[in-house]
N, C-alpha and C positions, 0 to 999 in steps of 0.2 A: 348152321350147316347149309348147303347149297344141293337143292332138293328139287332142279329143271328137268324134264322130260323131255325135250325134244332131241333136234337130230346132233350130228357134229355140230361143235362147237366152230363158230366162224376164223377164230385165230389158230385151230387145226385147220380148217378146207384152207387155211391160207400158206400153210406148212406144207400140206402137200401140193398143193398146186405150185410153188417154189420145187419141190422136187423133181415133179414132173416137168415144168420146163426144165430144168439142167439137161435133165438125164433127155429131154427130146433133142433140145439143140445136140447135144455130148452124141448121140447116135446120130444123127444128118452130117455132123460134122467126118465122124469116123465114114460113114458111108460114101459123102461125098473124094474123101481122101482116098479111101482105098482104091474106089472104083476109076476115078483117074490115075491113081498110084500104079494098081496092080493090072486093073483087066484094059486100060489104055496104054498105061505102060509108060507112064509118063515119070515115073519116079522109079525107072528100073534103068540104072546103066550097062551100055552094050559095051563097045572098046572104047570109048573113051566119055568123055562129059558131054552130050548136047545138051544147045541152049533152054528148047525143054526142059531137061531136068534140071535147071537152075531156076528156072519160071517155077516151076510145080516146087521147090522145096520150098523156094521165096514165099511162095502163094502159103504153102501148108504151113511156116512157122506163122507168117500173116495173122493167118487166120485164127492157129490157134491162140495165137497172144490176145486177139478179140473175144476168141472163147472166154478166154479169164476173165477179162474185162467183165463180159457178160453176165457170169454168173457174179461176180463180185458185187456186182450193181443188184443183181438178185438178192442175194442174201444180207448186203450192207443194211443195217438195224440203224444207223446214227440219225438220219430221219423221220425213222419209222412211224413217233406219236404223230409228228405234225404233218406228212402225208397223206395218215388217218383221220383228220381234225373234219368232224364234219361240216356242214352249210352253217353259215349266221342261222340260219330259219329253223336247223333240225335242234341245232345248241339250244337255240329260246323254248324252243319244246321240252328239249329234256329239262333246261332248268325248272322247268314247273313241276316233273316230277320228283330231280332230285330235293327241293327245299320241301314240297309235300311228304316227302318217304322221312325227312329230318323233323324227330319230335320237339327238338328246340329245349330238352330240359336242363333245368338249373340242378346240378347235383350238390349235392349233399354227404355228409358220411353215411354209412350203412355197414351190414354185418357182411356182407358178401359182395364182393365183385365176382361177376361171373362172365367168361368170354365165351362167344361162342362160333365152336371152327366157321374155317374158313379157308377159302385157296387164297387170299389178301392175307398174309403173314404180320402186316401190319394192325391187326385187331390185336396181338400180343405186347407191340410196345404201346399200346393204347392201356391196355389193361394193367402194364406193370408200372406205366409213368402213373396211372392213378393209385396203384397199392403204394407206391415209394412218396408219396406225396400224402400218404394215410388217410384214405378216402374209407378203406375197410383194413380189417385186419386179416381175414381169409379171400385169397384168390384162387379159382377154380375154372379151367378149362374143358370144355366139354367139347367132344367130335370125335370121329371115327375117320374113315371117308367117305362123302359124298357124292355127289352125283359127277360134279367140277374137280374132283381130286383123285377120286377111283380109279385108278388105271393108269394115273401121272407120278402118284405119290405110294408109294410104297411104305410108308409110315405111318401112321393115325395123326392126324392134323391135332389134337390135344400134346400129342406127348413132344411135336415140332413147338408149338405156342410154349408149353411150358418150359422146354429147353431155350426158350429166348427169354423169356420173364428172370430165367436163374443167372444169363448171359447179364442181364441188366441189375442186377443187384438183388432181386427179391430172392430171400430163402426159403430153401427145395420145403422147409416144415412149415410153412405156410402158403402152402401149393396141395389142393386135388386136381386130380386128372381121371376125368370120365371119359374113354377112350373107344365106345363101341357105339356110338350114335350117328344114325344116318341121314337124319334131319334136324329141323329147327322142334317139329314138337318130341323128338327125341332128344335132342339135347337138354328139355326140362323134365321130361319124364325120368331119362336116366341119372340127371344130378338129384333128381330128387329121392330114389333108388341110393345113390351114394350116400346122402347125409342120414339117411338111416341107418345106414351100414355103418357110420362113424357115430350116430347118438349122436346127431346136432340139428336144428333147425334155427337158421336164419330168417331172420321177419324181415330184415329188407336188403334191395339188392340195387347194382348197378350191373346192368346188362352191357356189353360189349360188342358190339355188329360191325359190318361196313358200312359206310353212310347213307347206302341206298336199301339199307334192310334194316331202318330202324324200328320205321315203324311196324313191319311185320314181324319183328321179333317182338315189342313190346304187346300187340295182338295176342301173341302165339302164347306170350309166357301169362297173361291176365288171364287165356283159356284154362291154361292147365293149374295154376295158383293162382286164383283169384283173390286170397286174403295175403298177401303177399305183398309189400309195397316194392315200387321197381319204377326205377329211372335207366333210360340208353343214352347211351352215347357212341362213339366212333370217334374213328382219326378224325382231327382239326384238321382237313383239310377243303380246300375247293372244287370243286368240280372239274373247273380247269387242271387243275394239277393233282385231282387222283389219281388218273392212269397213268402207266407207266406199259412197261417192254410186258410183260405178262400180260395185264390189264387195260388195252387201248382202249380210245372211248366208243369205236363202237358195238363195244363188250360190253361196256358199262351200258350203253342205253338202251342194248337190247335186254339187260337185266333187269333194267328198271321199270319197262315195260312187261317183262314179266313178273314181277313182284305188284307191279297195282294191279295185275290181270287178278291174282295170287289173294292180296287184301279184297278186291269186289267179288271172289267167289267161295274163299274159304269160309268163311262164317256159316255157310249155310250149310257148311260138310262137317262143320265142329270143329275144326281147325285153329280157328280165330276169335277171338269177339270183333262185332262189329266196328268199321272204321267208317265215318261219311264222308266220301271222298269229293271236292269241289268240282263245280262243272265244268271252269275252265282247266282245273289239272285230266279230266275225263274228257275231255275234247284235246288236249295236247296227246295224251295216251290213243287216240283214234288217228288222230293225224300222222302222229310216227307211227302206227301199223302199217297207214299205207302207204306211208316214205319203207316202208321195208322193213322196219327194226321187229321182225317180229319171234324171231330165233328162239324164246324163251317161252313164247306163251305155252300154254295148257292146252295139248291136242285134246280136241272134241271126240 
């Protein structure tokens, strides 16, 4: 689950501030028009056509045809990631966080794959390519909405993941779904709550995350089941090429800053067990706070 406390999210201020420009120009334009149109009078015919009114309609379709143009360039999405692409200098930074936040584990079979929500809809064919591949026999889903989904999503992110796992071939009777967690240490609390409820206990698991919360999920779940054995993983994917239209990268690196804020302070809250984190990835984490990426951190 996705459990950040700070303000808007940056790919909202960035939705509305596209709003608010349309709808500024859209009103300048209208005021410019009328006020020539109506109270100059320059778009009102007397007895016959003056050259005026042919200027001023010239002018008002002009302009509005530029109008379009304008917001069209506004709202045009087909550049969007690479617009967004940050600095050579901010990438090298993040790359330290992201291969840190990656546990790197060699998996194995186990009794449970377990996903854990997510606004990245892509943690579901992560988890089902690994049940159809028979890495475990039982897959389970856990999340509610979070902090990232609350207010966007209207559905419990569990019962979204497990309607793609069934879309990809996994069947519905080797599917739970823990659908009331609003965190990462709610997500093991509550499946752990479920497998009571069903008489089972699994000894070992594969965790499911996005690639930049592996390692604090594998933290979170050692806290709360320690005798437990547990490997993570996430989408096979690159850095370069996680984000997408939902997820630009500079979404991702303000996440990822705040998820090693998240590993260096949770332990001491009970949160986590301890993770020791390198100096050089603690020195790239300092440098993008104060290149800006700091969106996600933990208000003091």
């Amino acid at each position: 689950m996705d459990e950040y406390n700070s303000g808007m999210d940056p790919e909202l201020k960035r939705y509305f501030k596209k709003i608010v420009n349309s709808f500024s120009v859209l009103l300048i334009w209208l005021l410019v028009i009328m006020t020539t149109g109506l109270y100059f009078r320059l778009g009102v015919f007397t007895n016959k056509v003056q050259w005026y009114n042919i200027i001023y309609y010239i002018f008002a379709l002009g302009s509005f045809g530029w109008l379009l143009f304008y917001n069209n360039r506004i709202w045009s999405n087909k550049n969007h990631i690479m617009q967004d692409m940050p600095s050579e200098k901010v990438m090298k930074l993040a790359h330290k966080l992201w291969d840190y936040h990656h546990m790197h584990h060699t998996l194995q079979k186990s009794d449970c794959i377990l996903v854990l929500g997510s606004h990245d809809l892509r943690v579901a064919e992560r988890g089902a390519e690994l049940y159809l591949k028979g890495y475990a026999p039982l897959l389970v889903f856990s999340g509610g909405l979070g902090n990232l989904t609350l207010g966007k999503w209207s559905e419990p992110e569990a019962d979204q993941l497990a309607r793609i796992a069934v879309s990809m071939g996994v069947p519905p009777k080797a599917i739970l779904v823990e659908n009331k967690s609003t965190n990462t240490g709610e997500n093991i609390l509550f499946t752990q709550q479920l497998f009571k409820k069903h008489g089972i206990d699994p000894q070992s698991f594969i965790v499911v995350q996005k690639p930049y919360m592996e390692r604090r999920s594998f933290a979170t779940f050692k806290k709360h089941w320690p005798d437990k054995e547990v490997m993570v993983t996430s989408a096979q994917v690159s850095m370069e090429n996680y984000p997408n239209h939902e997820i630009p990268m500079h979404q991702v690196i303000n996440l990822m800053v705040g998820d090693l804020q998240r590993i260096k302070e949770y332990p001491e809250k009970g949160f986590q067990i301890y993770q020791p984190i390198p100096e050089d990835v603690w020195n790239a984490y300092n440098e993008l706070i104060q290149l800006g990426y700091n969106n996600h951190l933990i208000k003091a």
